[in-house]
C-alpha positions in Angstrom: -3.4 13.0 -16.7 -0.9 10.5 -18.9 -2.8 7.8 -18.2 -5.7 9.2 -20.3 -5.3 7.4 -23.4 -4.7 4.0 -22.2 -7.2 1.4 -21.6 -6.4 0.6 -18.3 -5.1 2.1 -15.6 -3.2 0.2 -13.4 -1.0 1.2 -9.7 1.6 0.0 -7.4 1.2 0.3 -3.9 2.9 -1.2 -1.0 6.3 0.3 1.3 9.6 1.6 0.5 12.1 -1.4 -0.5 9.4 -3.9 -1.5 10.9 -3.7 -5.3 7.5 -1.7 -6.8 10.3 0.1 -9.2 12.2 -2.7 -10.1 8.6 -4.9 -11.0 7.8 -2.4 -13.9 11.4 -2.4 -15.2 11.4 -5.5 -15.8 7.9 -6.0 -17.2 8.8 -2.7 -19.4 12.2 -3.0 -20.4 13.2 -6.9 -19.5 15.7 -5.3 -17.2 16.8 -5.2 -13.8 19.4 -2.7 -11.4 19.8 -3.7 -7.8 20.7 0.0 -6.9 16.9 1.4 -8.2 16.2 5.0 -6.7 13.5 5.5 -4.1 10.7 6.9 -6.2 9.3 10.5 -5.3 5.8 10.7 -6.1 4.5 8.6 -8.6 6.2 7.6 -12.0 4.2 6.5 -15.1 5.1 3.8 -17.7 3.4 2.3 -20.8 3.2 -0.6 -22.2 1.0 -1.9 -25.2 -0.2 -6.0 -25.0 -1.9 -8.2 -27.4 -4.7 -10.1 -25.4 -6.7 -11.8 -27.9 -5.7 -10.8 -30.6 -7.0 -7.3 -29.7 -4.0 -4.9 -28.9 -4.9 -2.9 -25.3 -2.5 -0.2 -23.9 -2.0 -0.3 -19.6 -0.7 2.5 -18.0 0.9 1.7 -14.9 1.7 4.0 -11.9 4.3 3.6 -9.6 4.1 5.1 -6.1 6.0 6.1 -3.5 6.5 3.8 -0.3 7.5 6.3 2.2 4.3 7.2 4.8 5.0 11.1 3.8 3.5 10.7 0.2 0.6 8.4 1.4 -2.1 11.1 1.3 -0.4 11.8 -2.4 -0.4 8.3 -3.3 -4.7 8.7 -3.2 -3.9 10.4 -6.3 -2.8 8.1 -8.6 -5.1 5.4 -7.4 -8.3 7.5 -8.2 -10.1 6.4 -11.1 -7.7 2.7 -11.0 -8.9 -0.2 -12.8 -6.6 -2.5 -10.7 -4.4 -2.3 -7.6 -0.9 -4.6 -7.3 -0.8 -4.3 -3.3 3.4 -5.3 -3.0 5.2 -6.7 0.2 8.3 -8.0 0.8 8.6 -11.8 1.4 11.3 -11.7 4.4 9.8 -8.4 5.3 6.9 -8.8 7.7 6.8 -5.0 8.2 6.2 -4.3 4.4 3.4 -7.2 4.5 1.2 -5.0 8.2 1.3 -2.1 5.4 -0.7 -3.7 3.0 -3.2 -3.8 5.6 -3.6 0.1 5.2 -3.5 0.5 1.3 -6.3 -2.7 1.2 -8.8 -0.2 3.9 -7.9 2.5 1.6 -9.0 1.0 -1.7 -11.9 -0.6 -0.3 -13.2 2.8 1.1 -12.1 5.6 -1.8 -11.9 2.9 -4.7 -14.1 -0.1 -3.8 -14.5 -1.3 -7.8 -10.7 -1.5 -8.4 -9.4 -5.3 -9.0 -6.7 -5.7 -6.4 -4.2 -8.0 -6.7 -1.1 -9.1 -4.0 2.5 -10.1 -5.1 5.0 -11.3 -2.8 8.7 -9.8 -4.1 12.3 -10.9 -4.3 11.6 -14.7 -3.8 15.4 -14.8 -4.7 16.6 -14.5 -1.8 15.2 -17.4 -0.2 18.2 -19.1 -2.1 20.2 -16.2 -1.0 20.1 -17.4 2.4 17.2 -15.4 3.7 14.0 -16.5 5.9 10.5 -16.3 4.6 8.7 -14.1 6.9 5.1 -13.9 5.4 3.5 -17.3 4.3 1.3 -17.9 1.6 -1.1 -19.0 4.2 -0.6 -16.0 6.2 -2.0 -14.1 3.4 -4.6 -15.8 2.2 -5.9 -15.6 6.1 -5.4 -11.8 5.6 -7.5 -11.9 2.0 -10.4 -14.1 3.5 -10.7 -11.7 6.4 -11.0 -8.4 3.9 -13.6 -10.1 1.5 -10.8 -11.0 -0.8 -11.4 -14.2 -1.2 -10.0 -16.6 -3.8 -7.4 -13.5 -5.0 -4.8 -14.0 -6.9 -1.2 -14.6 -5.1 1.5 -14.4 -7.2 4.8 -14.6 -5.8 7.8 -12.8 -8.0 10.9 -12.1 -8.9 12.7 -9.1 -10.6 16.1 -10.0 -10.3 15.5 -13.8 -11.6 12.5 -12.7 -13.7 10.2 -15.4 -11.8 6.3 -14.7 -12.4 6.3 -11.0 -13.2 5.2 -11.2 -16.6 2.2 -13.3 -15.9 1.5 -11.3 -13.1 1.2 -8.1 -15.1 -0.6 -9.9 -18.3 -3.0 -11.9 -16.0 -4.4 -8.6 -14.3 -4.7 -6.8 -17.6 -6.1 -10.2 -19.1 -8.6 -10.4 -16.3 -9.5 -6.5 -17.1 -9.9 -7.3 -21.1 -12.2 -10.6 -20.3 -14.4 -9.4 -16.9 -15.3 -5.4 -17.9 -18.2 -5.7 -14.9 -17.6 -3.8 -13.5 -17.0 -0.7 -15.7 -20.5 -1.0 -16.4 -21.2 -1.5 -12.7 -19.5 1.9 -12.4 -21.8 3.9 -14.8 -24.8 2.1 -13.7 -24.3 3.5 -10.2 -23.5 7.1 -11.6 -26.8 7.0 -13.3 -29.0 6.1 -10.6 -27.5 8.2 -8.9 -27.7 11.5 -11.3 -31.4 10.4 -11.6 -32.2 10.1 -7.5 -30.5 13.4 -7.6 -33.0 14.5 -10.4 -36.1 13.1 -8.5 -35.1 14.6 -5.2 -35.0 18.4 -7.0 -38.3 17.6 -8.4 -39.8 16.7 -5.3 -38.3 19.7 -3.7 -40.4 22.5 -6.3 -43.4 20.8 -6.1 -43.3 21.4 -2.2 -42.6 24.6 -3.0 -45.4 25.6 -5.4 -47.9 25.2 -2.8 -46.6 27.8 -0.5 -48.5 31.0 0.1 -45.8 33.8 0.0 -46.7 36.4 3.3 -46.7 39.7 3.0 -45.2 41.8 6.0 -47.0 44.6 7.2 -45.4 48.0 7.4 -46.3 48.1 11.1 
């Protein structure tokens, strides 16, 4: 896959409208549009960051919001380093979703980092009502063994806290590789219960007396 050659792989998830899209524009090309396409799929970007003084290369996936592509979505998540789980702010709706996409890391990708972003705090001076509190969601993380997670609220449109938001999750990769190792640790007991149970298997089967049918 393009994300082979990067260091870590990292994937949006959350609904349709909750500004996935415009979060990587702006962290990629210091941009934003208003008028962003829904995305179809999954879309891939790169970006290369210095973390001390080392230089590390994320590849970020975006995914699509709309339930259709939610068994698809599984796709781009396999194999993820970290999760940015995304929900609108005035959009309680978008926030219930993240409920799914948190049981579905925790039971197809249990050692990926996850991390939760509230978007478009803009319009709270647009006018607009906060519908999802930061309490609200830390009640949420303490109740899914996310504990003491990172909550960033952003911005794309006034450029408030995405950049930290990206760097701190790749920063947090760089500095706590745990479980990486945790990862290979588990494939190699594994392979080697695997090994021992074959090995236990032909020794049963050595001491079996093959019985030779009679032709009547």
């Amino acid at each position: 896959m393009a994300d082979q050659k990067c260091d870590y792989k990292i994937v949006l998830l959350g609904s349709s409208f909750t500004g996935k899209s415009c979060l990587i524009q702006r962290f990629i090309h210091n941009s934003f549009d208003g008028h962003q396409k829904q995305t179809i799929g999954a879309s891939f970007f790169k970006r290369t960051l210095k973390i001390n003084n080392e230089i590390v290369t994320a590849g970020i996936w975006d995914t699509a919001g709309q339930e259709r592509f939610d068994s698809l979505t599984k796709m781009y998540y396999r194999g993820a380093d970290a999760a940015i789980l995304c929900y609108d702010i005035t959009d309680e709706q978008s926030f219930e979703k993240l409920k799914f996409w948190t049981k579905q890391l925790i039971n197809n990708q249990p050692d990926c980092r996850v991390w939760f972003t509230g978007t478009k705090v803009d319009l709270l001076d647009a006018g607009y009502e906060r519908a999802i509190s930061l309490e609200t969601v830390e009640k949420f993380l303490n109740s899914q063994m996310f504990k003491n997670k990172p909550i960033l609220e952003t911005s794309s449109k006034t450029d408030i806290n995405v950049k930290q938001l990206f760097i701190s999750c790749v920063k947090d990769l760089k500095q706590n590789p745990i479980q990486k190792n945790e990862k290979k640790m588990k494939k190699n007991d594994n392979k080697k219960r695997k090994k021992k149970k074959k090995k236990k298997k032909k020794k049963l089967n050595l001491g079996k007396k093959v019985e030779k049918k009679s032709c009547c």
